[in-house]
C-alpha atoms as an extended CHARMM CRD file, in Angstrom:
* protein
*
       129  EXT
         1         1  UNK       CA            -54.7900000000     -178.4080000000      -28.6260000000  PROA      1               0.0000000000
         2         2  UNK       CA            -53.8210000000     -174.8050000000      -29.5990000000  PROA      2               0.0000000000
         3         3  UNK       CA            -52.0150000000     -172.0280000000      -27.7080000000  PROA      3               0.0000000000
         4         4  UNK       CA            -52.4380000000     -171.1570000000      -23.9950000000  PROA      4               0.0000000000
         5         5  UNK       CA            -53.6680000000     -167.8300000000      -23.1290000000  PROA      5               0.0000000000
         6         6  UNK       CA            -51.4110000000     -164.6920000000      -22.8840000000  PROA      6               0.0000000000
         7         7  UNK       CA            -51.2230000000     -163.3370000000      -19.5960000000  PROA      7               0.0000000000
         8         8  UNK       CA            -52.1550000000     -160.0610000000      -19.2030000000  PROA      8               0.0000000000
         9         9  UNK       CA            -49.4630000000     -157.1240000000      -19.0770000000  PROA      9               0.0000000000
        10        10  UNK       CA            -51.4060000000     -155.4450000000      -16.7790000000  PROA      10              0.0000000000
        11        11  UNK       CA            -53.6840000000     -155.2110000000      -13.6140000000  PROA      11              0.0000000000
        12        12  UNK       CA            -57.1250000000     -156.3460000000      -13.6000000000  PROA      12              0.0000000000
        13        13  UNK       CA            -58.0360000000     -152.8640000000      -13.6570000000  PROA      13              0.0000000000
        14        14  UNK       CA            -55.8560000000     -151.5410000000      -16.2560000000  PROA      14              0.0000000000
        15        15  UNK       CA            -55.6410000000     -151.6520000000      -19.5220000000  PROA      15              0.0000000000
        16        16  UNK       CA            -53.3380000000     -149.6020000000      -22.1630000000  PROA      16              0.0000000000
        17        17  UNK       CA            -52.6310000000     -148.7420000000      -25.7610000000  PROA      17              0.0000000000
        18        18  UNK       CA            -49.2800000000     -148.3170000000      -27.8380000000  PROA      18              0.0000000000
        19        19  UNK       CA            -48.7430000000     -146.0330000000      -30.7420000000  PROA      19              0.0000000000
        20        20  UNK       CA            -45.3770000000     -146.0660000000      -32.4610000000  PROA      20              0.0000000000
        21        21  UNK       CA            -43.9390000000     -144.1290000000      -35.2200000000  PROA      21              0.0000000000
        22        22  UNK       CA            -45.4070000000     -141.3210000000      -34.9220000000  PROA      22              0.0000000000
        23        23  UNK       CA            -43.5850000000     -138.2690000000      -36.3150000000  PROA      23              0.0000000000
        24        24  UNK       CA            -42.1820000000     -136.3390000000      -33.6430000000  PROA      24              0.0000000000
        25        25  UNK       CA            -38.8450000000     -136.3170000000      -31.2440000000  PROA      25              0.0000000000
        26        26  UNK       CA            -39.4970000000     -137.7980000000      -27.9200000000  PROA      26              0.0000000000
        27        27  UNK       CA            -38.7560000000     -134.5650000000      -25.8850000000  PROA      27              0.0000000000
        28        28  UNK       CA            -41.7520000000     -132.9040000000      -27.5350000000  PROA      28              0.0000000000
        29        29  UNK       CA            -43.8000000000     -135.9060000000      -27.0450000000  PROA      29              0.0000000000
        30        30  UNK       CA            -42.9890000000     -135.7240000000      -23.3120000000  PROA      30              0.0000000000
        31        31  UNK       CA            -44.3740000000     -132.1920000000      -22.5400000000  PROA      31              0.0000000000
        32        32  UNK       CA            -47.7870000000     -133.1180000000      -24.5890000000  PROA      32              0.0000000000
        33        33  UNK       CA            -47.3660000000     -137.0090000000      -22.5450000000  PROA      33              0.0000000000
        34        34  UNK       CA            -46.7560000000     -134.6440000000      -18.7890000000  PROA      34              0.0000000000
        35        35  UNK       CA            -50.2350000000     -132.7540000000      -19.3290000000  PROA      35              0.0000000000
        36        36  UNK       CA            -52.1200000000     -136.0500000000      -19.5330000000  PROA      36              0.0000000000
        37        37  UNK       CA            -50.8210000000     -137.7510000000      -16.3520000000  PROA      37              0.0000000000
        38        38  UNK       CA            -52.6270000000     -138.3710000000      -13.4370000000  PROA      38              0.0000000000
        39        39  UNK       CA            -55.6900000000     -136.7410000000      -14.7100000000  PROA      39              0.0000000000
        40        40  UNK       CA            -59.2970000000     -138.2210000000      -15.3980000000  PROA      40              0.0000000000
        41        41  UNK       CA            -59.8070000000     -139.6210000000      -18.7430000000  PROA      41              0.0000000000
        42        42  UNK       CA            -62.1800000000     -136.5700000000      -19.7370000000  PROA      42              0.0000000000
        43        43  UNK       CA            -60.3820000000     -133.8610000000      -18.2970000000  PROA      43              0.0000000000
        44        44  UNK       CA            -57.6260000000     -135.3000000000      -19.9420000000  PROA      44              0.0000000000
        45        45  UNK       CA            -59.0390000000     -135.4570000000      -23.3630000000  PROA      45              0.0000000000
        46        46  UNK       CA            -60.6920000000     -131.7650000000      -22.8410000000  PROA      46              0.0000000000
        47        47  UNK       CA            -56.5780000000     -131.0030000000      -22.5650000000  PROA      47              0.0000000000
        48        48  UNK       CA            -55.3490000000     -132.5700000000      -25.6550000000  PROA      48              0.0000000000
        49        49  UNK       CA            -58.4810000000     -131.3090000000      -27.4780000000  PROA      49              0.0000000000
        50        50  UNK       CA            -57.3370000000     -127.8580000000      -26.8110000000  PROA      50              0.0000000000
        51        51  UNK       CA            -53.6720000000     -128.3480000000      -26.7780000000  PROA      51              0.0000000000
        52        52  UNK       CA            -51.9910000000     -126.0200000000      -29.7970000000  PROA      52              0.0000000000
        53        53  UNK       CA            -49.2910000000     -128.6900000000      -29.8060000000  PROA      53              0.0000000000
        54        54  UNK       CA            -49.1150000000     -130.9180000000      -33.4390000000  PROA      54              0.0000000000
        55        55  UNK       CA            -48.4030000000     -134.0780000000      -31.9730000000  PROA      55              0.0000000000
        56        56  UNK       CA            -51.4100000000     -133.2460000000      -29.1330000000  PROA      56              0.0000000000
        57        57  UNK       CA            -54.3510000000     -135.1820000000      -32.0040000000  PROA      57              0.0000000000
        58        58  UNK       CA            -52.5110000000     -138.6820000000      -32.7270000000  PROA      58              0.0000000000
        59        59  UNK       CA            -51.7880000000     -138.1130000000      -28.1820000000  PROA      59              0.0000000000
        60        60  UNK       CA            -55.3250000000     -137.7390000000      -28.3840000000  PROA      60              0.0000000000
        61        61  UNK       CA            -56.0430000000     -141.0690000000      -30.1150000000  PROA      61              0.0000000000
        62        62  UNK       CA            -53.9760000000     -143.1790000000      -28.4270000000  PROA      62              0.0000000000
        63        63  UNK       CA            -55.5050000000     -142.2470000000      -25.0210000000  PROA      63              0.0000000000
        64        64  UNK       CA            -59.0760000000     -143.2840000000      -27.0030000000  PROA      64              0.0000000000
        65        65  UNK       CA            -57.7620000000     -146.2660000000      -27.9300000000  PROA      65              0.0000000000
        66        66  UNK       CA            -56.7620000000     -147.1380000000      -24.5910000000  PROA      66              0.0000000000
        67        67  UNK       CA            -60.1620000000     -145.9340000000      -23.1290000000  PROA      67              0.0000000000
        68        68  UNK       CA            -61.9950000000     -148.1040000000      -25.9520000000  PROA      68              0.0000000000
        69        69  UNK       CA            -59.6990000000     -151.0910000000      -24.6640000000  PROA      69              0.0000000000
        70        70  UNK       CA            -60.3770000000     -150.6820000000      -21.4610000000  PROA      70              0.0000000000
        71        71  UNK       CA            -64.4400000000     -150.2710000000      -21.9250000000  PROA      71              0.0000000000
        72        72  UNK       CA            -64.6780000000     -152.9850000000      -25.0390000000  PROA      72              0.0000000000
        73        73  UNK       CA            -61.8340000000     -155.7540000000      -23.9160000000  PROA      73              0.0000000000
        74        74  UNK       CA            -61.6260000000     -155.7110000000      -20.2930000000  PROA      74              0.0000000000
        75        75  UNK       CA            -64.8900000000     -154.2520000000      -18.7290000000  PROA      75              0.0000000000
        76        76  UNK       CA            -63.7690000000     -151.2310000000      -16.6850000000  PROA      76              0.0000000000
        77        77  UNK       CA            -66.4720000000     -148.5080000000      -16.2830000000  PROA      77              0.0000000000
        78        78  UNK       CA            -65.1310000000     -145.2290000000      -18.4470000000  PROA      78              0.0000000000
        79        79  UNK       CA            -66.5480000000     -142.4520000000      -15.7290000000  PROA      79              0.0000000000
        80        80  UNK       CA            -63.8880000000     -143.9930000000      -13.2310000000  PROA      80              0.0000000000
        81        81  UNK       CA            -60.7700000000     -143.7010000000      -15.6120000000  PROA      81              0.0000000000
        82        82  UNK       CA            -57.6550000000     -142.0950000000      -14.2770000000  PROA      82              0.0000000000
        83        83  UNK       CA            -54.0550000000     -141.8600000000      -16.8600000000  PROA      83              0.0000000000
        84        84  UNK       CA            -51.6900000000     -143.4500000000      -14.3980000000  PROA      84              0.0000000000
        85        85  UNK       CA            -48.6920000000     -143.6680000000      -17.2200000000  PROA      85              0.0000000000
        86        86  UNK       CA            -47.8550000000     -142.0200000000      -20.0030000000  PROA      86              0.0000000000
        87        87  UNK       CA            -44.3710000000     -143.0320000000      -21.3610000000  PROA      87              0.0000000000
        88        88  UNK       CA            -42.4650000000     -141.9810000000      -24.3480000000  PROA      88              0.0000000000
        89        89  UNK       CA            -39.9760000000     -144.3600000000      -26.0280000000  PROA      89              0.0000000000
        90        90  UNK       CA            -37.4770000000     -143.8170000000      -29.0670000000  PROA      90              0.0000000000
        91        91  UNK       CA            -38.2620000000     -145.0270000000      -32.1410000000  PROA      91              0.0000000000
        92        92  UNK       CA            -35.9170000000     -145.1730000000      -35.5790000000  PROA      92              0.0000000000
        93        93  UNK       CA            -34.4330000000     -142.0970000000      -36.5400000000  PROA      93              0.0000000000
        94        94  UNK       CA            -34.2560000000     -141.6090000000      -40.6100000000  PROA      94              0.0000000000
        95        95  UNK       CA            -30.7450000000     -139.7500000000      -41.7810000000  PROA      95              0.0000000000
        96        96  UNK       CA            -31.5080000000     -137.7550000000      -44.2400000000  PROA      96              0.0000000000
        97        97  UNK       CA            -29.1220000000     -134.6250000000      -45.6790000000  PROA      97              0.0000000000
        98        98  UNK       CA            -29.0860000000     -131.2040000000      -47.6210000000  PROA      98              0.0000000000
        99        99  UNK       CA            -25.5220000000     -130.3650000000      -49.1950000000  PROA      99              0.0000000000
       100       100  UNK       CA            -23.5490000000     -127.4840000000      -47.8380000000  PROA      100             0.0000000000
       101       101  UNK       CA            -21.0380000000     -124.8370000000      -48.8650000000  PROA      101             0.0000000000
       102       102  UNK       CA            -17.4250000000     -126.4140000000      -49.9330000000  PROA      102             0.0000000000
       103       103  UNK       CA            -18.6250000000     -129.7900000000      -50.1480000000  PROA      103             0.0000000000
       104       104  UNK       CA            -19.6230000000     -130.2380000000      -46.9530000000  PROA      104             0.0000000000
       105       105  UNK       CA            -23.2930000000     -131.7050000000      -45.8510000000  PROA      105             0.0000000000
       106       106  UNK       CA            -25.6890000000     -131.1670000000      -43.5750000000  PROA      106             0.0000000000
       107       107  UNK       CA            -27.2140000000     -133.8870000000      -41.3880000000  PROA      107             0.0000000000
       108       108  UNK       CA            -30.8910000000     -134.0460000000      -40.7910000000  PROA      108             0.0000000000
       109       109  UNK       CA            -32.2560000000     -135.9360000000      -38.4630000000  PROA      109             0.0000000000
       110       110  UNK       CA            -35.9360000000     -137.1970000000      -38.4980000000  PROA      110             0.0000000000
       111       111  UNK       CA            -36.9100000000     -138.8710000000      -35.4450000000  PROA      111             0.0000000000
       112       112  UNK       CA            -39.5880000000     -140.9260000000      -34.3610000000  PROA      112             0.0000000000
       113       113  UNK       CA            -41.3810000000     -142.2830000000      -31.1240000000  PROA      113             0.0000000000
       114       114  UNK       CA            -43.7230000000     -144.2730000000      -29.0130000000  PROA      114             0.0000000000
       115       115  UNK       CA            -46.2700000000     -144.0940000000      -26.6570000000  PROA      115             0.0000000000
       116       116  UNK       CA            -47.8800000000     -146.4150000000      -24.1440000000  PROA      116             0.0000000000
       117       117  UNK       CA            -50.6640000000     -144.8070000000      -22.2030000000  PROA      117             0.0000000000
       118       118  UNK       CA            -52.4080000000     -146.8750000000      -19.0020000000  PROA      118             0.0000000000
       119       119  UNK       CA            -55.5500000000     -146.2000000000      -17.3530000000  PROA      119             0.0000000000
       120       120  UNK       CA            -56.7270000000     -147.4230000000      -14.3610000000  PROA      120             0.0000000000
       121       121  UNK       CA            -60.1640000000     -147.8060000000      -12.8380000000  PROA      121             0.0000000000
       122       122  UNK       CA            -60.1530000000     -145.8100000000       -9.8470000000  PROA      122             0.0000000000
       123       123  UNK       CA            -63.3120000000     -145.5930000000       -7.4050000000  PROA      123             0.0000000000
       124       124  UNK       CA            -64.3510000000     -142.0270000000       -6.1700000000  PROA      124             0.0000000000
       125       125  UNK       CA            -63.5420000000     -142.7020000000       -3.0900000000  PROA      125             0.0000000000
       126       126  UNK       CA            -59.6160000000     -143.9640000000       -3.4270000000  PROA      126             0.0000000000
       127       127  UNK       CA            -59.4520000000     -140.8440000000       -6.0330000000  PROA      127             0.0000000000
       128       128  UNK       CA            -60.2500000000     -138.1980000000       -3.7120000000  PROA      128             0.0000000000
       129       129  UNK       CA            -57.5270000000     -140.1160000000       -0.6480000000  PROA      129             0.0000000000
């Protein structure tokens, strides 16, 4: 009996990782998210490595993860690994406060996001077209 099998999300050739909450707004996850697309997985990674952005190390391992998914759960050959998406999504946003002068209060707002990164196995030849 049991369940059927999932179908897969993606292409045969694709695979992808998700990391949510992490601690940032999603406009300053973009710009780290922009430096990573369409690139090769290890020029890529040389990018983040070097990045002076915070949020550039957790960017860093989620495009790992995706890389170790792609290697470990679907077979694709790392060399030939291009970043065809990198999307940022919002997360929850906590409200927290500080109080102000004549009773008044400041609103702080901590946001949070998520990434999905894809990779694709791309031959040398369809790479260079």
């Amino acid at each position: 009996m049991g369940k059927s099998k999932n179908t897969r999300r993606v292409a045969e050739n694709e695979a992808q990782a998700v990391s949510k909450m992490m601690r940032t707004s999603g406009q300053k996850l973009n710009l780290v998210a922009q430096m990573i697309r369409n690139k090769p997985v290890d020029k890529a990674l040389t990018d983040l490595t070097f990045s002076k952005k915070r949020i550039a190390g957790d960017v860093k391992k989620c495009l790992q993860s995706a890389i170790a998914n792609a290697e470990n759960n679907h077979g694709l050959d790392v060399d030939d690994l291009v970043v065809v998406q990198a999307y940022v999504g919002k997360n929850l946003t906590m409200k927290r406060g500080r109080p102000r002068a004549r009773g008044r209060f400041g609103k702080i707002l901590k946001p949070f996001s998520q990434l999905t990164i894809t990779v694709r196995q791309v031959s040398a030849d369809e790479e260079q077209a």
